[in-house]
VOBA-1610 file (N, C-alpha, C; in pm, whole numbers, padded with zeros to 5 digits, always signed):
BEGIN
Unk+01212-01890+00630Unk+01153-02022+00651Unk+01113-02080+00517Unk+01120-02189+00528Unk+01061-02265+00372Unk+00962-02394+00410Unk+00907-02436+00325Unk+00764-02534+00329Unk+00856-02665+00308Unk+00814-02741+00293Unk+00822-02910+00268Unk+00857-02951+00100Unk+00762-02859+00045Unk+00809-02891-00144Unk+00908-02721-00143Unk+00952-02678-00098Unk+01082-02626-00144Unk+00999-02453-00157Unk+00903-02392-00123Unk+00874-02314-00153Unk+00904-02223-00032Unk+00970-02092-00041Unk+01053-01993+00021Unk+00891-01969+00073Unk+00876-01938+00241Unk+00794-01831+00301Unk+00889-01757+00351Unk+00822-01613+00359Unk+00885-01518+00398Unk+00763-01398+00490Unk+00740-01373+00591Unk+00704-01261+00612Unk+00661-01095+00576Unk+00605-01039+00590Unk+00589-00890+00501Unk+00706-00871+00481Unk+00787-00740+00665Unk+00915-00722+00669Unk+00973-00764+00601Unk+01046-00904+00597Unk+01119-00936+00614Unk+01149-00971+00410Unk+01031-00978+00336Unk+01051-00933+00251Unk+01069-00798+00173Unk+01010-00708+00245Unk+01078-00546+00196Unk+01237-00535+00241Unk+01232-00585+00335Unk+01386-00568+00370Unk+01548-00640+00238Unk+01434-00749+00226Unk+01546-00831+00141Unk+01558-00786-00028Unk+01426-00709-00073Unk+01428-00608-00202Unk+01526-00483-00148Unk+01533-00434-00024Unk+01595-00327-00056Unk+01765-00382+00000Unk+01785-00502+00055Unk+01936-00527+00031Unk+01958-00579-00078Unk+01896-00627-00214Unk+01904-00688-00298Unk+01955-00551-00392Unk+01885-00441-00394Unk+01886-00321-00473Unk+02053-00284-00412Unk+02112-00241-00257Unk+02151-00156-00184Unk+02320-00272-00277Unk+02288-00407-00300Unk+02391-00481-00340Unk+02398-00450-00505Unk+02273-00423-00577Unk+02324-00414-00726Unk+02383-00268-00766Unk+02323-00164-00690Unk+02354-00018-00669Unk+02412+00064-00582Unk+02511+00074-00624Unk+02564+00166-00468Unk+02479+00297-00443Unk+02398+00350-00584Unk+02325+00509-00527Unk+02224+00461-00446Unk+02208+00339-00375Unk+02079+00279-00310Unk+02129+00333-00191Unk+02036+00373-00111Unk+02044+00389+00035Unk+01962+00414+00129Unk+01942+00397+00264Unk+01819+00388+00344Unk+01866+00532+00461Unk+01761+00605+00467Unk+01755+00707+00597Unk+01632+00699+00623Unk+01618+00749+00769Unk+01514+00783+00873Unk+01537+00728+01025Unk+01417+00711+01113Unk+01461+00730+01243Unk+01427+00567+01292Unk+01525+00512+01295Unk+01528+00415+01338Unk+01546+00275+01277Unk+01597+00342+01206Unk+01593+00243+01043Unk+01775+00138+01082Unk+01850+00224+01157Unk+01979+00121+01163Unk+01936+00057+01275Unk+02034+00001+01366Unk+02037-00121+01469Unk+01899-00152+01449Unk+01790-00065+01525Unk+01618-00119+01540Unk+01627-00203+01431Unk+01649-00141+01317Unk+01614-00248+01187Unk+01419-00199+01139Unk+01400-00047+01199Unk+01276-00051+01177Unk+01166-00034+01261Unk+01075+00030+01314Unk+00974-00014+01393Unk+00893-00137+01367Unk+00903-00131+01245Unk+00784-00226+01162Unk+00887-00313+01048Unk+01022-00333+01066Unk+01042-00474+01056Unk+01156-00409+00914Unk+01108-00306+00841Unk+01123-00262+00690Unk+01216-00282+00677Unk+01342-00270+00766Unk+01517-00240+00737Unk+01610-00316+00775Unk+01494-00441+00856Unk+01581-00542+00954Unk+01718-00626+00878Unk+01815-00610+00943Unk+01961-00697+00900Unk+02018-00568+00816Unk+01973-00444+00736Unk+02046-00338+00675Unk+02164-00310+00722Unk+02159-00241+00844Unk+02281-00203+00917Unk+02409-00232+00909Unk+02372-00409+00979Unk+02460-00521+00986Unk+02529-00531+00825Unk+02479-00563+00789Unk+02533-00546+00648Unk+02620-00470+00571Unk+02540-00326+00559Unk+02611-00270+00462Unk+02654-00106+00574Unk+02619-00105+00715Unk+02695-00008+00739Unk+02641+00143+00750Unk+02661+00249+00889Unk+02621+00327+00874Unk+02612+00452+00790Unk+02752+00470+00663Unk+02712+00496+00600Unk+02619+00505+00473Unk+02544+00350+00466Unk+02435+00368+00396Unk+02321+00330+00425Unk+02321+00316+00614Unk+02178+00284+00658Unk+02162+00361+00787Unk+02106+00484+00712Unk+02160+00616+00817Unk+02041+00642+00925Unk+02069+00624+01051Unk+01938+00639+01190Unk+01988+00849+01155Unk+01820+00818+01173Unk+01825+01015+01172Unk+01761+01128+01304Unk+01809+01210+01358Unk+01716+01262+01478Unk+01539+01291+01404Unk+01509+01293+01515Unk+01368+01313+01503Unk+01327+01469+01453Unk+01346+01434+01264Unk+01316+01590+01230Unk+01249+01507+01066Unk+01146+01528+01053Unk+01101+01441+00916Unk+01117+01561+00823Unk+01103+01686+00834Unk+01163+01771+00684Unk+01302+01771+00700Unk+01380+01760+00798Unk+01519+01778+00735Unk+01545+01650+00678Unk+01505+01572+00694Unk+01573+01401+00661Unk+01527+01374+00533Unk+01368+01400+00538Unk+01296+01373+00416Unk+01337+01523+00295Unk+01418+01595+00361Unk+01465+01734+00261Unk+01576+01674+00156Unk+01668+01605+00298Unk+01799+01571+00265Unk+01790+01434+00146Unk+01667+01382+00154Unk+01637+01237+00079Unk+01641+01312-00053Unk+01580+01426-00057Unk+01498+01524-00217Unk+01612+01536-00297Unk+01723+01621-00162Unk+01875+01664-00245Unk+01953+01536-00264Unk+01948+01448-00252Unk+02033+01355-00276Unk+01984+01299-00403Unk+01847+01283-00400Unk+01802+01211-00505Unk+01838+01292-00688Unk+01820+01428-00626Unk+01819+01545-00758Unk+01971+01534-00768Unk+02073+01480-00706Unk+02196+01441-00729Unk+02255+01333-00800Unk+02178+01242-00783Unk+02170+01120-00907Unk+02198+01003-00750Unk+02165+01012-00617Unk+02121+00867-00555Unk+01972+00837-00532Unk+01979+00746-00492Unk+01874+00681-00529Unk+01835+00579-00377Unk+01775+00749-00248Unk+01759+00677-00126Unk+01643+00646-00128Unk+01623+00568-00045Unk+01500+00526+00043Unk+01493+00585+00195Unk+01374+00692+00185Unk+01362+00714+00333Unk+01194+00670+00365Unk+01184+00650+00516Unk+01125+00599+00566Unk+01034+00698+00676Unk+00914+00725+00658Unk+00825+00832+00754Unk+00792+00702+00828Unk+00819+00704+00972Unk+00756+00595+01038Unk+00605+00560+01003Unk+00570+00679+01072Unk+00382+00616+01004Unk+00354+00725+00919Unk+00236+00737+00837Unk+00194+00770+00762Unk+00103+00926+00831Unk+00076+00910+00927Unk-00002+00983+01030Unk+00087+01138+01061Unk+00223+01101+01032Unk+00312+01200+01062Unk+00409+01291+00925Unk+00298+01326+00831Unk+00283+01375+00690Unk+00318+01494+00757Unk+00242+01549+00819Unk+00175+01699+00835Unk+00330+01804+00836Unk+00464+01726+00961Unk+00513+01853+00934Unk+00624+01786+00848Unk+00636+01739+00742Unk+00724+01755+00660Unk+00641+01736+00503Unk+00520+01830+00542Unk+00379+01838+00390Unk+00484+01924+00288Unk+00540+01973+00325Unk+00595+02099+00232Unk+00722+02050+00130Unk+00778+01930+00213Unk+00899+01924+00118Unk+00863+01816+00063Unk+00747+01723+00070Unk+00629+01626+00001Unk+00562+01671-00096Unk+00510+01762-00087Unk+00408+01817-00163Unk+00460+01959-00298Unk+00507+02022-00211Unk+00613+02131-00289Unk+00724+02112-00359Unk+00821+02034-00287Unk+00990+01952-00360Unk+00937+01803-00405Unk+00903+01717-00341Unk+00960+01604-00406Unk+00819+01562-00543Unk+00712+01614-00520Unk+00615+01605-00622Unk+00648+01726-00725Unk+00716+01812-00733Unk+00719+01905-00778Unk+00854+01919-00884Unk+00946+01934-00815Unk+01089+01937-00898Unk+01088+01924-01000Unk+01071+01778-01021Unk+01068+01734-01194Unk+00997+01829-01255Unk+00864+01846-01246Unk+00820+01976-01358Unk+00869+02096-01350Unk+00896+02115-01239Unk+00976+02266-01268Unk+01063+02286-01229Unk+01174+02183-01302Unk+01293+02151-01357Unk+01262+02171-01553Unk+01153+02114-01566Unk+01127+02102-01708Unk+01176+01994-01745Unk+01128+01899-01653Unk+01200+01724-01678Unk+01339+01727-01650Unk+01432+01848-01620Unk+01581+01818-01616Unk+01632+01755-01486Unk+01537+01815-01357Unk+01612+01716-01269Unk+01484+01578-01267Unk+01564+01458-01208Unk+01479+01358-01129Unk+01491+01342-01009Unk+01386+01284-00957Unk+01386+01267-00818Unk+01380+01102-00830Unk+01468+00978-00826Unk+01440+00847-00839Unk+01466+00853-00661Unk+01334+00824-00612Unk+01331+00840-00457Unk+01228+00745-00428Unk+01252+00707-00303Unk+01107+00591-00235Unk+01104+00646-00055Unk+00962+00740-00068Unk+00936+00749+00059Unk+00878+00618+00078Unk+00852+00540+00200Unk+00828+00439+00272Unk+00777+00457+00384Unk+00637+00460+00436Unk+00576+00468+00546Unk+00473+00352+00569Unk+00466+00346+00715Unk+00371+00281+00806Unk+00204+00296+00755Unk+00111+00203+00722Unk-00003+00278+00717Unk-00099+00116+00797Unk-00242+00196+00803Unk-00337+00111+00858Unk-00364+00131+01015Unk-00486+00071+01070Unk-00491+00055+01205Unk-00560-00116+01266Unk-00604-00141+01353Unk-00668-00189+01396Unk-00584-00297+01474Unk-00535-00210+01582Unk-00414-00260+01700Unk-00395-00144+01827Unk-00558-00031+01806Unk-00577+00040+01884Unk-00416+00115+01965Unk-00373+00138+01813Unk-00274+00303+01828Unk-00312+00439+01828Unk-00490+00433+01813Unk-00554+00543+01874Unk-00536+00653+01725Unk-00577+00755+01732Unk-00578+00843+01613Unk-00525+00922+01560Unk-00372+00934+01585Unk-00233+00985+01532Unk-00172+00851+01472Unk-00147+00765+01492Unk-00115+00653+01439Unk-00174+00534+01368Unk-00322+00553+01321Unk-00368+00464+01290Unk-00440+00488+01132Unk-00389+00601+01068Unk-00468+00585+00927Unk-00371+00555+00853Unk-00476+00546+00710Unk-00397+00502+00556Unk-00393+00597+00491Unk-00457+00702+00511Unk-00451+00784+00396Unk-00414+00794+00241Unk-00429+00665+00183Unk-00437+00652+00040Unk-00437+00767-00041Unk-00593+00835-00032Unk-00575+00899-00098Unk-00514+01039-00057Unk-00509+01094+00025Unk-00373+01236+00042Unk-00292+01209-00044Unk-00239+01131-00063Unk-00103+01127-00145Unk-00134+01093-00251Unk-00220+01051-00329Unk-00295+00970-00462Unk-00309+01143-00499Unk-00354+01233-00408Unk-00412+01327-00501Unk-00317+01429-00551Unk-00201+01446-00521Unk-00090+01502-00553Unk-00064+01460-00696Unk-00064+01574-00767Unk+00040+01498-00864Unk+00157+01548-00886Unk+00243+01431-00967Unk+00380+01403-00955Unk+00470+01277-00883Unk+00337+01227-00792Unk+00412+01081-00736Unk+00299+00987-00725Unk+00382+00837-00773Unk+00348+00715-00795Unk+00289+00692-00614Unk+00210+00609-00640Unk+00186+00582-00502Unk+00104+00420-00466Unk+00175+00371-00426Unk+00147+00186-00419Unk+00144+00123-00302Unk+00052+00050-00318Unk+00028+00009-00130Unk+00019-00179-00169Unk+00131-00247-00148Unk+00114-00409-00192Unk+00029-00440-00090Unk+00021-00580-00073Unk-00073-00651+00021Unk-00050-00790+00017Unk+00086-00784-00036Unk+00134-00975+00010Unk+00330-00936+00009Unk+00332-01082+00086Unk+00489-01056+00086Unk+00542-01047-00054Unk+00485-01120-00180Unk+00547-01135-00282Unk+00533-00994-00337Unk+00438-00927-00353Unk+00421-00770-00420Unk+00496-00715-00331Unk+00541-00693-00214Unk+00574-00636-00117Unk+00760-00594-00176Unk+00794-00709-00226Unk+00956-00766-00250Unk+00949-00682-00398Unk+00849-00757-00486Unk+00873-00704-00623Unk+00824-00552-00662Unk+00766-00497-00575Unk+00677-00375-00620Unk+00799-00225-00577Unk+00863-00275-00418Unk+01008-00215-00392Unk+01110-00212-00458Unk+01146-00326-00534Unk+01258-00345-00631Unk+01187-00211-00753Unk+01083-00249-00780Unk+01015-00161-00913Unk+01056+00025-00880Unk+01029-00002-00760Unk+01008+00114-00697Unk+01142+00186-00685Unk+01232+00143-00649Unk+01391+00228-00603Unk+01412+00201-00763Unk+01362+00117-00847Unk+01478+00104-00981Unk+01337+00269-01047Unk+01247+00317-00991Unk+01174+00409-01084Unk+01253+00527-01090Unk+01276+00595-01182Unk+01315+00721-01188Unk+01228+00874-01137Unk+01091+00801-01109Unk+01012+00928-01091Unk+00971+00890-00904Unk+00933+01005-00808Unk+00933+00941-00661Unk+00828+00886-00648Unk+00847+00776-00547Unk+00716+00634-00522Unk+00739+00683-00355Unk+00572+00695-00332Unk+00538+00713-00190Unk+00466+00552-00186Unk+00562+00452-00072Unk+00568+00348-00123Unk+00477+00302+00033Unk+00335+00240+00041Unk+00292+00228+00198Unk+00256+00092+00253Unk+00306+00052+00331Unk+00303-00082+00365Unk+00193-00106+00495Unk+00126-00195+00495Unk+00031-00227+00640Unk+00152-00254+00761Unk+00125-00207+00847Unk+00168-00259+00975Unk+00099-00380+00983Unk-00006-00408+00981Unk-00087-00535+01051Unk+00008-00689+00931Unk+00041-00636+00821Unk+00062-00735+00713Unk+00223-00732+00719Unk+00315-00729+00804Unk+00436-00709+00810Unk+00492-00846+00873Unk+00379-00895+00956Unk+00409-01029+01039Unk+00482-00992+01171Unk+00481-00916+01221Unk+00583-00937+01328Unk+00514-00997+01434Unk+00595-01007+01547Unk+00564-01145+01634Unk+00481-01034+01777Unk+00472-00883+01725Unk+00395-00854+01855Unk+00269-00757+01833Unk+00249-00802+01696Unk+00140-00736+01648Unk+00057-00896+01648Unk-00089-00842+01566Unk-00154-01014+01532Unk-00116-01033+01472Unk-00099-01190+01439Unk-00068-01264+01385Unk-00181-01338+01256Unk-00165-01291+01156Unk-00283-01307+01049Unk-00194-01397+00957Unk-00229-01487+00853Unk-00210-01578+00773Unk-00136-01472+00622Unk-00251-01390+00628Unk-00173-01290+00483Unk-00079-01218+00506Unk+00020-01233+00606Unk+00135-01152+00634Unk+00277-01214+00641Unk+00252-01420+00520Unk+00335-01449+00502Unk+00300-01483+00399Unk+00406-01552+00289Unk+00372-01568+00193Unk+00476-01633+00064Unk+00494-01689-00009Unk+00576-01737-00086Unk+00633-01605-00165Unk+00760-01606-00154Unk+00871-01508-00194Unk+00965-01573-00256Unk+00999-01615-00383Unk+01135-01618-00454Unk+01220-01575-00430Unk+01358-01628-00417Unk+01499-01569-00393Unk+01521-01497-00487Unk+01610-01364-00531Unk+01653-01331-00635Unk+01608-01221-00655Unk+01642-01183-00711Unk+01539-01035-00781Unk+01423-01035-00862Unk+01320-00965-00865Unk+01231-00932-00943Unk+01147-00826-00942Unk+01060-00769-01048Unk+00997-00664-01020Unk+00824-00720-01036Unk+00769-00635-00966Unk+00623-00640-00984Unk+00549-00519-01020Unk+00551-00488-01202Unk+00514-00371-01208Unk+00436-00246-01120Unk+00466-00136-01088Unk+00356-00085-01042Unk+00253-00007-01183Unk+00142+00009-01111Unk+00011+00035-01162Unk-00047-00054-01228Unk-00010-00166-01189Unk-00101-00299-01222Unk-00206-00341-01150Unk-00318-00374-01117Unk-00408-00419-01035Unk-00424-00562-01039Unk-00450-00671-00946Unk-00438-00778-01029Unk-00598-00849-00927Unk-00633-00911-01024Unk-00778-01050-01048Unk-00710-01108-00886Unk-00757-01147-00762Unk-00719-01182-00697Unk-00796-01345-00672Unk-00934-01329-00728Unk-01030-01410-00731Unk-01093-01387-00840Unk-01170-01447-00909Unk-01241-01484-01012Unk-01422-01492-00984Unk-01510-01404-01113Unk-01627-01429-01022Unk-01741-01359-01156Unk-01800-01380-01151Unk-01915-01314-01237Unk-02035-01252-01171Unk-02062-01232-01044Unk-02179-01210-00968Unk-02143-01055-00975Unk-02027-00991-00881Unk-02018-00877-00863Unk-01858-00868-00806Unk-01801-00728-00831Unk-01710-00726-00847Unk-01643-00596-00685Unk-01538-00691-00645Unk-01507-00631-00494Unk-01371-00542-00538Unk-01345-00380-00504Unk-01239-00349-00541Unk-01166-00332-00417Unk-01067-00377-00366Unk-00988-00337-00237Unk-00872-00328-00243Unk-00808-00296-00157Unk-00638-00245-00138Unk-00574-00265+00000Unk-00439-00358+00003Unk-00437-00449+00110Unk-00512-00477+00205Unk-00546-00473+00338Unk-00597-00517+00434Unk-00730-00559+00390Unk-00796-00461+00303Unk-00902-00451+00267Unk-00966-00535+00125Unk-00843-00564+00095Unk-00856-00698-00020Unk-00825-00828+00049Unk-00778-00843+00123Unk-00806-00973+00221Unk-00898-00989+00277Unk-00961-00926+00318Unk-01156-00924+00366Unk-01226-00955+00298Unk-01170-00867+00189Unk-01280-00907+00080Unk-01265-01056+00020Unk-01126-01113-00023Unk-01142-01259-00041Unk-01251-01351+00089Unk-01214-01282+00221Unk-01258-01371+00295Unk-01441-01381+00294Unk-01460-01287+00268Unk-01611-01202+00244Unk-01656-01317+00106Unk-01586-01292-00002Unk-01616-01421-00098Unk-01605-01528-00087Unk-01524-01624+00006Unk-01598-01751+00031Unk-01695-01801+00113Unk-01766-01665+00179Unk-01858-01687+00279Unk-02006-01680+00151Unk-01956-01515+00057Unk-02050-01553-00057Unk-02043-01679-00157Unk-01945-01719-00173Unk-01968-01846-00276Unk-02088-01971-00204Unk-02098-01995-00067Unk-02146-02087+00008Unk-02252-02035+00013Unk-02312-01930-00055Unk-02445-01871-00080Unk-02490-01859-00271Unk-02407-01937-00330Unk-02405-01961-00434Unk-02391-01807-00550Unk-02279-01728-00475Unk-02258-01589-00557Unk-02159-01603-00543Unk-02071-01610-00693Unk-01995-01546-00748Unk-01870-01427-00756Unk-01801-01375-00617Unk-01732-01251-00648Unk-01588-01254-00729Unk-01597-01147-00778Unk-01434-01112-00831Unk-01408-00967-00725Unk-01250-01049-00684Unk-01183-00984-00573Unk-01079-00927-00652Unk-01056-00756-00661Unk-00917-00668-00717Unk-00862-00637-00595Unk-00765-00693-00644Unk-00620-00638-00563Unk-00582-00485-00647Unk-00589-00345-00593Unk-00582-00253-00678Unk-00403-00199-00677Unk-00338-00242-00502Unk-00239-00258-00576Unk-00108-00120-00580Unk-00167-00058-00661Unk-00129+00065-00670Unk-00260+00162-00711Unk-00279+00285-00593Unk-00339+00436-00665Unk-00284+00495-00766Unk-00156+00565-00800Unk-00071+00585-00912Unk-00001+00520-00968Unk+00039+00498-01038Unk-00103+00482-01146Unk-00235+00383-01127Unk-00329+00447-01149Unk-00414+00347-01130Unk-00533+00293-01260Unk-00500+00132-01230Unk-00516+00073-01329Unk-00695+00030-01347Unk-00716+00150-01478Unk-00875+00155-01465Unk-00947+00033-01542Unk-00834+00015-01630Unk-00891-00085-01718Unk-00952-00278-01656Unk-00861-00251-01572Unk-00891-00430-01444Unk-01016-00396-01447Unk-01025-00283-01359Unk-01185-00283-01281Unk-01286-00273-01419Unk-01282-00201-01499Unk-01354-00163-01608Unk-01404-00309-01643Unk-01287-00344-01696Unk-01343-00517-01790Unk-01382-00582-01684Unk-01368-00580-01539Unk-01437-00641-01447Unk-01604-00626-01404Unk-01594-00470-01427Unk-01755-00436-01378Unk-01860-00504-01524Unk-01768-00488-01637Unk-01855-00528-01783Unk-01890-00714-01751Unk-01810-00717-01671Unk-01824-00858-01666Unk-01969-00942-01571Unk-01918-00836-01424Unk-02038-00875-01325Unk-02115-00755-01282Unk-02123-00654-01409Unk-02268-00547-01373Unk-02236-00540-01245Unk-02206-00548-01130Unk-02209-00469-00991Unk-02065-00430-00968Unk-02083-00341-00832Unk-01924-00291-00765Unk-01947-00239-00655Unk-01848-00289-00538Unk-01873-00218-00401Unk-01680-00247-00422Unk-01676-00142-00368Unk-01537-00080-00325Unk-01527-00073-00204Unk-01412-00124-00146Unk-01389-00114+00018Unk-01253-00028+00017Unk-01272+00040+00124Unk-01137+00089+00188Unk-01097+00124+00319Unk-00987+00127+00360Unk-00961+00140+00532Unk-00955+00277+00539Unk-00884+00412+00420Unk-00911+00547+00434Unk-01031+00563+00474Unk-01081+00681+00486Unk-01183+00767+00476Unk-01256+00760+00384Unk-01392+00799+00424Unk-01464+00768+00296Unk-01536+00828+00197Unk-01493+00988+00281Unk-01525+01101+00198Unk-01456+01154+00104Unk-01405+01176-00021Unk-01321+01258-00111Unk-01186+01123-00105Unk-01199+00983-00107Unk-01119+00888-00100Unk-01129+00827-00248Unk-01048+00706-00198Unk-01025+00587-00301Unk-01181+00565-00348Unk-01300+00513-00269Unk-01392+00442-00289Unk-01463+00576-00362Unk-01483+00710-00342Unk-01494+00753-00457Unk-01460+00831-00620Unk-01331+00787-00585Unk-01249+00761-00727Unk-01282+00692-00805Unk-01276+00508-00769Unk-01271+00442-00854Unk-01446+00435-00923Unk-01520+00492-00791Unk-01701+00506-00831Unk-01704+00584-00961Unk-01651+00696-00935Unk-01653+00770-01018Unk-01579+00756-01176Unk-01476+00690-01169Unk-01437+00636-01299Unk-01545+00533-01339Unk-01589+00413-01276Unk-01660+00299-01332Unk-01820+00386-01385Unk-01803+00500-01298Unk-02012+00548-01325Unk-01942+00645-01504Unk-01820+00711-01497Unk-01811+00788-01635Unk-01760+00683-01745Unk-01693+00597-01708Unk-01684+00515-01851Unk-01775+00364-01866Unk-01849+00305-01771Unk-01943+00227-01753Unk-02067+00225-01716Unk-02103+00322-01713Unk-02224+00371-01636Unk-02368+00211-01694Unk-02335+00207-01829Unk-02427+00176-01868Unk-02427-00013-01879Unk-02313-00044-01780Unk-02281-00123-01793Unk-02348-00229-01667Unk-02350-00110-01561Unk-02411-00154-01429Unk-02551-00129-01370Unk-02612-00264-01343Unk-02718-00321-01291Unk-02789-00244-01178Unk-02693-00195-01096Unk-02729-00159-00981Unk-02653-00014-00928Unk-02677+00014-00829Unk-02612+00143-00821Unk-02465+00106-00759Unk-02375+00153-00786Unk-02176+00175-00698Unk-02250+00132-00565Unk-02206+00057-00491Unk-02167+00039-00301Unk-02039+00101-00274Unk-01995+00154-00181Unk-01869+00169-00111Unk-01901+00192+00038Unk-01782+00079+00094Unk-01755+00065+00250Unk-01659+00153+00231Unk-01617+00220+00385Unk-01498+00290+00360Unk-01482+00361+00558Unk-01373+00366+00627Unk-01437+00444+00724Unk-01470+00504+00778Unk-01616+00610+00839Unk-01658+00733+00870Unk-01554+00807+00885Unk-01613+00953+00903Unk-01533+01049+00892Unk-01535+01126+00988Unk-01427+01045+01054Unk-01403+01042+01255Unk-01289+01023+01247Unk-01193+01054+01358Unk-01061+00980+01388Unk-01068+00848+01456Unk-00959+00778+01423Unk-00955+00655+01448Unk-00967+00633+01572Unk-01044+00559+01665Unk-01054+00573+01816Unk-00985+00450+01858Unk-00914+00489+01982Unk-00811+00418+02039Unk-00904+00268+02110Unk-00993+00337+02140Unk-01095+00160+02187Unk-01099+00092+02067Unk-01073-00042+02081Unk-01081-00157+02020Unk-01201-00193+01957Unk-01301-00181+02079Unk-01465-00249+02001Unk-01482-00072+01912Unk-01456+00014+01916Unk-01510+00142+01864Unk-01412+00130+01712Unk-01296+00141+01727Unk-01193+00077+01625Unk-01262-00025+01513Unk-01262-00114+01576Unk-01347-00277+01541Unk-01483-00224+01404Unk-01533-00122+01501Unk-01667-00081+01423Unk-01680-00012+01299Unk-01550+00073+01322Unk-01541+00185+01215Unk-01478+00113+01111Unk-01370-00003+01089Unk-01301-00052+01020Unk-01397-00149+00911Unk-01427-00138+00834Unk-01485-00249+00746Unk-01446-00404+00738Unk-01540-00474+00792Unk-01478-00614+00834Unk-01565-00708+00736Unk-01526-00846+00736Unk-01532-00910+00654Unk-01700-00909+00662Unk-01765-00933+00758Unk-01865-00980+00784Unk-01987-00848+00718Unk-01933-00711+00712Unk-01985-00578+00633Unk-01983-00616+00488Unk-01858-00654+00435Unk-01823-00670+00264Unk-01908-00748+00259Unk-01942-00874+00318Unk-02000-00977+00259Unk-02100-00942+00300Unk-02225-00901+00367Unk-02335-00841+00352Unk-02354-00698+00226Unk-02269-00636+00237Unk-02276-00534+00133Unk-02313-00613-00033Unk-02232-00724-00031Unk-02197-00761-00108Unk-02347-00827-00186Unk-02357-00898-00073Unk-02525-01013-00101Unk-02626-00896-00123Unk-02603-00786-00050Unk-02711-00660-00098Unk-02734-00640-00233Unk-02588-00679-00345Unk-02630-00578-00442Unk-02642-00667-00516Unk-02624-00801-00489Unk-02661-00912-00584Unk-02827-00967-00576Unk-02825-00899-00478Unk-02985-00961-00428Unk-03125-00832-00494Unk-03028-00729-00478Unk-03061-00578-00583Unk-03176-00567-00720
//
């Protein structure tokens, strides 16, 4: 779809999809596996029109076995292609942890740099569409804490397009996680940040960049998709209270870019960190913990972090609703530490 002055909208999907036919057309080692990824085009939108296109040999539907598929992604990649496979959701790590955690984070070093793995796992993450508690986390950080893989979660259609292109062209593996809720499709909700101006053509959007999403001197909001859209929304409820926030888009966990937040906290002395993970041994206390060892002395008040209890995600809606950090939490959190 396009606007009136000429500007391309595009949907989440429907922009991951068009980075990875854009790649699958400049590269033939490009290629897509997992379960449901041909005709479906995707549960969640990721692969839609692939098929049609370029064909089952390079947009391969796989039985329902995530270590053999996600095995077969490892050996191909240490071969010199360059697939994209797809874990439907993120929730369904557990039985293919070994060839995640052991092979595809691993190889390269003990190879001694000789093999690469240029690979893009691609999974489902987020909740709050009461898929109950196998299907509804982010788990950011599980995979942040591994090392050996990049790990980037966009939060607009445009990062969505450029951060995938970045991603299949990386030589090292990107566990690459997209919101369900921010994909746009027509039977999930329907939210405003799940479309977005997308350029035709190719481009990349570095990963481990964090980027200024808003501008602010009062105090400084760190979030990561879903949860950086709250938070903008959370800041114009604070500006109409005459405060100030700066909203980070963080973007990517691996690498993660300390220096944004750093010159950010020097800027507005406060920080509350939001996240949809967990909130124990997570994102929100990572980035605490970097801003308290290289800024400590910089901040006014003590670290905030929202983040949600450390429960499974419950399939009720209002219970769901509660645990999830919503706009109306950030922006009280927020007035807390300015008011501090």
């Amino acid at each position: 779809m396009s606007t009136s002055i000429g500007k391309r909208l595009l949907t989440g999907n429907k922009a991951l999809a068009e980075a990875i036919a854009l790649e699958m057309e400049r590269d033939d080692h490009v290629f897509v596996m997992g379960e449901d990824v041909g005709v479906y085009g995707g549960i969640f939108g990721a692969t839609e029109g692939l098929f049609a296109k370029f064909g089952a040999e390079r947009v391969r539907d796989t039985p329902i076995s995530e270590t053999g598929f996600i095995g077969a992604a490892i050996g191909a990649a240490a071969e010199g292609m360059r697939p994209i496979v797809e874990l439907m959701f993120v929730d369904f790590f557990g039985v293919c942890m070994d060839q995640i955690y052991n092979h595809m984070a691993k190889i390269h070093y003990m190879s001694g740099g000789h093999v690469k793995l240029p690979m893009v796992l691609m999974t489902a993450v987020g909740g709050g569409y009461s898929d109950a508690a196998q299907h509804s986390q982010t788990l950011y950080a599980t995979f942040a804490h591994m090392p050996g893989l990049k790990v980037v979660a966009p939060a607009t259609p445009y990062d969505l397009k450029g951060m995938m292109i970045a991603a299949i062209r990386d030589d090292n593996p990107v566990i690459f996680m997209f919101h369900k809720t921010l994909q746009g499709l027509g039977w999930m909700d329907q939210l405003d940040y799940s479309i977005g101006v997308v350029p035709e053509g190719s481009y990349t959007v570095p990963l481990g960049q964090a980027k200024v999403v808003r501008e602010g001197t009062d105090v400084t909001i760190v979030g990561i998709q879903m949860m950086m859209h709250r938070a903008v929304e959370a800041a114009k409820q604070l500006e109409a209270e005459g405060i100030q926030a700066e909203v980070i888009d963080l973007r990517s966990l691996v690498p993660l870019d300390k220096e944004t937040i750093l010159d950010s906290v020097r800027k507005t002395h406060r920080l509350l960190v939001v996240d949809e993970d967990y909130l124990s041994y997570g994102m929100t206390a990572e980035i605490a913990a970097v801003v308290a060892q290289e800024a400590l002395y910089d901040l006014e008040v003590p670290i905030a972090r929202l983040a949600v209890p450390d429960v499974p995600i419950p399939y009720s809606r209002p219970l769901e609703q509660a645990i999830i950090p919503s706009v109306e939490a950030i922006f009280t959190a927020a007035r807390q530490l300015v008011q501090m």
